[in-house]
KOLMARDO-88434 format. One record per atom (N, C-alpha, C): x, z, y. Coordinates in steps of 0.02 Angstrom, whole numbers, padded with zeros to 5 digits, always signed. Atoms other than C-alpha are relative to their C-alpha. Layout:
N
XZY
...
! end
This chain:
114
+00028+00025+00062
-00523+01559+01407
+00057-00013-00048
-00029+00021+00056
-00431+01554+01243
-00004-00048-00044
+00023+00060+00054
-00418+01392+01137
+00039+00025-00058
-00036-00020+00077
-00380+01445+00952
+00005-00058-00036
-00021+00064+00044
-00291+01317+00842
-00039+00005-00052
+00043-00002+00059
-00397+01252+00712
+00052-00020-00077
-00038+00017+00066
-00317+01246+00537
-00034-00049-00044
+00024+00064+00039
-00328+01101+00454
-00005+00032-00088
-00012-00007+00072
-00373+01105+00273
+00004-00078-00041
-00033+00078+00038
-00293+00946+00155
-00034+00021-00072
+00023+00007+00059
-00398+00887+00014
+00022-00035-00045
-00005+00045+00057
-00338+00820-00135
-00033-00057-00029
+00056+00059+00011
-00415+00642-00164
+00034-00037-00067
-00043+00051+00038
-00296+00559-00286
+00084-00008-00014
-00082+00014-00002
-00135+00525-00360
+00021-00059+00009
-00035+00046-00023
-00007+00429-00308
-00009-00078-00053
+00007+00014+00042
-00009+00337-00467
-00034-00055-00007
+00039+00032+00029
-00180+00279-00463
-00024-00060+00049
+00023+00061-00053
-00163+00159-00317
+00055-00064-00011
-00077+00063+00034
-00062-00009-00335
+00013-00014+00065
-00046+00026-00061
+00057-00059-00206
-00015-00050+00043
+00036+00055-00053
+00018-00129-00032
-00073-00024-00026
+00057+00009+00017
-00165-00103-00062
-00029+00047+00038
+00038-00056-00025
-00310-00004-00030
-00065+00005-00051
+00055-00049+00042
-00445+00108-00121
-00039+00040+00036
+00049-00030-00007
-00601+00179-00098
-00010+00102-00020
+00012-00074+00022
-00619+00389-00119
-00055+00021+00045
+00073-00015-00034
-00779+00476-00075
+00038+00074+00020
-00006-00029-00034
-00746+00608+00041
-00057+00043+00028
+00069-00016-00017
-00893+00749+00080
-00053-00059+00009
+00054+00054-00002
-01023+00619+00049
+00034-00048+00039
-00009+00022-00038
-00926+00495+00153
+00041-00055-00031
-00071+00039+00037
-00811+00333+00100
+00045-00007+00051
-00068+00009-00024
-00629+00331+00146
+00033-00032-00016
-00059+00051+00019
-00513+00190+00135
+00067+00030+00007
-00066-00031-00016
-00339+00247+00096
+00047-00074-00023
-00021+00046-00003
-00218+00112+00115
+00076+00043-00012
-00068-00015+00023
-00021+00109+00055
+00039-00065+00021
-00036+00071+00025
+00114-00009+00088
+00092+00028-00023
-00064-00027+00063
+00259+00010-00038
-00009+00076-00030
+00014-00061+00018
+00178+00174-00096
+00029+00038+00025
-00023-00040-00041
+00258+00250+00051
-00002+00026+00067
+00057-00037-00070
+00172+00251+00202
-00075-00002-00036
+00088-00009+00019
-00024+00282+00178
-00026+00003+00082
+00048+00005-00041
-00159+00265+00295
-00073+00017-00011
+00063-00003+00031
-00333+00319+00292
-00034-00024+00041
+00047-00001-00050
-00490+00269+00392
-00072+00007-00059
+00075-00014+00018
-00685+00271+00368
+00011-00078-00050
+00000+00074+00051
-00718+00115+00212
-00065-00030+00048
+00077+00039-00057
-00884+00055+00338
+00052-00052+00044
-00029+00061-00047
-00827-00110+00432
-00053+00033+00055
+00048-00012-00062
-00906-00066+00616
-00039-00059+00018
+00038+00072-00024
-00954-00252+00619
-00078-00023-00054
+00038-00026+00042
-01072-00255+00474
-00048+00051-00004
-00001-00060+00008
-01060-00077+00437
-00034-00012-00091
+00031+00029+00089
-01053-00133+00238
+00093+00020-00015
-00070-00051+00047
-00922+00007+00130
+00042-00075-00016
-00016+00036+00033
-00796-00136+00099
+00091-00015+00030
-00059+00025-00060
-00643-00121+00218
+00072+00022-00061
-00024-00016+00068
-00533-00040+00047
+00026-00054-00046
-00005+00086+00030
-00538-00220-00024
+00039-00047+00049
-00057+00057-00031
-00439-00309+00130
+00036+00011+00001
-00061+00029-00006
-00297-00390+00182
+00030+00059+00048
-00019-00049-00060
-00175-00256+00247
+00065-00055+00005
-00056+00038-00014
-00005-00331+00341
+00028+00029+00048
-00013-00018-00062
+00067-00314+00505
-00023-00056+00058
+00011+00064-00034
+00016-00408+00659
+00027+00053+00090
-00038-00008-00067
+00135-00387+00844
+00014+00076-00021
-00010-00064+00008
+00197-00224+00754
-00020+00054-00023
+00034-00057+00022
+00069-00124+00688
-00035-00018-00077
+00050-00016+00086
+00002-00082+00525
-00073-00018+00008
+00091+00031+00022
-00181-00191+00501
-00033+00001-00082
+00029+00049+00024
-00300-00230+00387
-00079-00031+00033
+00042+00054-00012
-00426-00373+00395
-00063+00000-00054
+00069-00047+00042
-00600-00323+00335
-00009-00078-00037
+00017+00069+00019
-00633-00475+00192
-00055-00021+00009
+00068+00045-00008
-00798-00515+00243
+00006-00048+00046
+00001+00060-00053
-00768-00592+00404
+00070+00015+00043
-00089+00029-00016
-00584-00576+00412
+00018+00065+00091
-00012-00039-00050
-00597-00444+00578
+00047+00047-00012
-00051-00026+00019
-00433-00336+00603
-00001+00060+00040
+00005-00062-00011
-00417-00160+00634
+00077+00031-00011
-00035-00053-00003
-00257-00051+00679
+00001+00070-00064
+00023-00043+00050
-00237+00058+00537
+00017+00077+00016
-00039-00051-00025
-00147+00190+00661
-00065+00028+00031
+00027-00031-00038
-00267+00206+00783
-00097+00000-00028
+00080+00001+00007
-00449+00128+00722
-00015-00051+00032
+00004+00040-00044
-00438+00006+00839
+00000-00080-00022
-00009+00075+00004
-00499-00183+00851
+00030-00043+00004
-00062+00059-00039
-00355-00304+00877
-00040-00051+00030
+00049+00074-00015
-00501-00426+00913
-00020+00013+00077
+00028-00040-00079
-00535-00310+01079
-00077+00013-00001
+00059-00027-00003
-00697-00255+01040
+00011+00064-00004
-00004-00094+00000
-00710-00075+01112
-00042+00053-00058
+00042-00033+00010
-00863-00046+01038
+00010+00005-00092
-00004-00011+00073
-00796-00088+00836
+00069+00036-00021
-00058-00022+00015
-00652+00055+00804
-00012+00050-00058
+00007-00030+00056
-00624+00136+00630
+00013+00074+00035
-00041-00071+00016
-00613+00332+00618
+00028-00004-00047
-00052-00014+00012
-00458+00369+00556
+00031+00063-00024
-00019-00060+00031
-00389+00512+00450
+00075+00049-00010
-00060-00038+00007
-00240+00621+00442
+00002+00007-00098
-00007+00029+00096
-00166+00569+00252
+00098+00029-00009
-00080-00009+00018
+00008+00660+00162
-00005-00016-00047
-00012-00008+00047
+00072+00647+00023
+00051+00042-00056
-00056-00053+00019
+00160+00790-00084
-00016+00013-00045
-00013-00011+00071
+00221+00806-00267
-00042-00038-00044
+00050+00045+00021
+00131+00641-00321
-00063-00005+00005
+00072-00011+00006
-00029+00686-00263
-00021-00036+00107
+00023+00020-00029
-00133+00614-00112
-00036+00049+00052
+00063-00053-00025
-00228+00713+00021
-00007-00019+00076
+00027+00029-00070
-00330+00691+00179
-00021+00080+00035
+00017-00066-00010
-00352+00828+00301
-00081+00003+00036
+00055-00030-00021
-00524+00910+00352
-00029+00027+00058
! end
């Protein structure tokens, strides 16, 4: 059996520009919301904008930081914290983990891959 590599294709969502530092923003993605997160406009992060606890578009609006090493943010509704690497709950709930996006950035522009 042959496994053929799938080629990613990277969408253009946004420029660099239009996000402010150590934050995060909302972009709609095939019908879908994506939180893309920045800290110092030099790493980025993406995941799904749906809190899994809820499941209310709003995760774009929290607190990002670090907590024992890793890149978080903390959904502002009820403060729950999520891995921004993996998707993952810091709270240890298996069952609430973000999907998570493959995010570059090249020649001021933004993109998530497909």
């Amino acid at each position: 059996m042959t496994v053929q590599a799938v080629e990613k294709i990277w969408v253009d969502v946004a420029a660099v520009d239009e996000f402010v530092p150590n934050g995060g923003r909302a972009v709609l993605l095939e019908e879908k919301q994506i939180a893309i997160f920045n800290f110092n406009l030099t790493e980025w992060y993406a995941t799904a904008n749906q809190c899994p606890h809820k499941q209310q578009n709003l995760l774009s609006r929290g607190l990002i930081g670090n907590q024992c090493d890793l890149r978080k943010v903390a959904c502002p509704l009820h403060k729950h914290t999520f891995d921004l690497e993996t998707g993952e709950h810091l709270g240890g709930n298996p069952e609430w983990v973000l999907e998570t996006f493959e995010i570059k950035v090249e020649d001021g522009r933004v993109y998530l891959a497909v």
